[in-house]
C-alpha positions as CSV (number, residue, x, y, z in Angstrom):
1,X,26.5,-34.2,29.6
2,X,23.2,-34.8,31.6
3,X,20.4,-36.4,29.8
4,X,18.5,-33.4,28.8
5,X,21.1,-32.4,26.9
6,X,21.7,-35.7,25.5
7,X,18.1,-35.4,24.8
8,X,18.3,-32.0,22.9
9,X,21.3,-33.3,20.8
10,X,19.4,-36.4,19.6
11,X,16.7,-34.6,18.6
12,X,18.4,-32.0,16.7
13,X,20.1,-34.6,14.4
14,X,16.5,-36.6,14.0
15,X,15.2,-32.9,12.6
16,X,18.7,-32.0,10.6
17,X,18.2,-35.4,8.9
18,X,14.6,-34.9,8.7
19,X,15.4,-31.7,6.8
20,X,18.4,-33.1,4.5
21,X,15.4,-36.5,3.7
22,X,12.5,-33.2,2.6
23,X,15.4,-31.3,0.4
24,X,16.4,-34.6,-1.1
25,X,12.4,-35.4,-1.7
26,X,12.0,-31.0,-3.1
27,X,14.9,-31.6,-5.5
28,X,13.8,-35.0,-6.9
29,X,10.3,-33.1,-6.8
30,X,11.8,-30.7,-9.5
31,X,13.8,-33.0,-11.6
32,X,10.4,-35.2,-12.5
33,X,9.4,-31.4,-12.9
34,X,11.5,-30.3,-15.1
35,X,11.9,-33.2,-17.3
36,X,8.0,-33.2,-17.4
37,X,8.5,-29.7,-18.6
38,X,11.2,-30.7,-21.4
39,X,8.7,-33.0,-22.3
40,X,6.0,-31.0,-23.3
41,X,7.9,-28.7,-24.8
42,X,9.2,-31.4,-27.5
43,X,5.4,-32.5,-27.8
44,X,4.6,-29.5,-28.2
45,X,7.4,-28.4,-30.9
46,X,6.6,-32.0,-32.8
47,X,2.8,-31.0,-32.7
48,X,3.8,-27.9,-34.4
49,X,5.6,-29.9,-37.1
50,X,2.6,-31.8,-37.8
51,X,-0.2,-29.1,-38.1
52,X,2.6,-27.4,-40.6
53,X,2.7,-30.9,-42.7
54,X,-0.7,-30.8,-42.9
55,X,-1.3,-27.6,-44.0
56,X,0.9,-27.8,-46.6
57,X,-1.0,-31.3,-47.6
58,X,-3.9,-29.8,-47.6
59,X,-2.8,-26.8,-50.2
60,X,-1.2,-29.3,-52.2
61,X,-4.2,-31.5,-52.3
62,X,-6.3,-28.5,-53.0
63,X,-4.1,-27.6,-56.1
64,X,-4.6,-31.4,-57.3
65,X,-8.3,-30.8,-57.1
66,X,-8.3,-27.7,-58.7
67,X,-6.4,-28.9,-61.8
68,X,-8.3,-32.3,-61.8
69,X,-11.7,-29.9,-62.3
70,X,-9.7,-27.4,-64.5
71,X,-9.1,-30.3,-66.9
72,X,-12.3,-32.4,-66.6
73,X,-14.2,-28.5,-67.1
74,X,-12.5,-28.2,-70.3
């Protein structure tokens, strides 16, 4: 093998592993994705929870209300 080639070879392994170092970097790339993803969605579904809770406190603190000036009306 003459040098060039020797040359050539080297270089093709530098940019293989160059390529394997950018797929390992892509795929860690999409796991912080996705559990950034599964994240919100949890947020999301827990913020949905909530707002429900608080409607329903608020119709049951505007039936309290309405009895409390039902009774002190009469």
């Amino acid at each position: 093998m003459d040098f060039s080639t020797q040359l050539d070879d080297l270089q093709a392994r530098i940019d293989k592993r160059a390529d394997q170092i950018d797929a390992n970097a892509a795929a860690s790339d999409a796991d912080w994705a996705e559990d950034d993803a599964a994240a919100a969605i949890d947020y999301a579904s827990w913020t949905v929870d909530n707002a429900r809770l608080a409607v329903l406190d608020a119709i049951d603190a505007r039936v309290y209300a309405d009895e409390l000036a039902t009774t002190a009306g009469s």
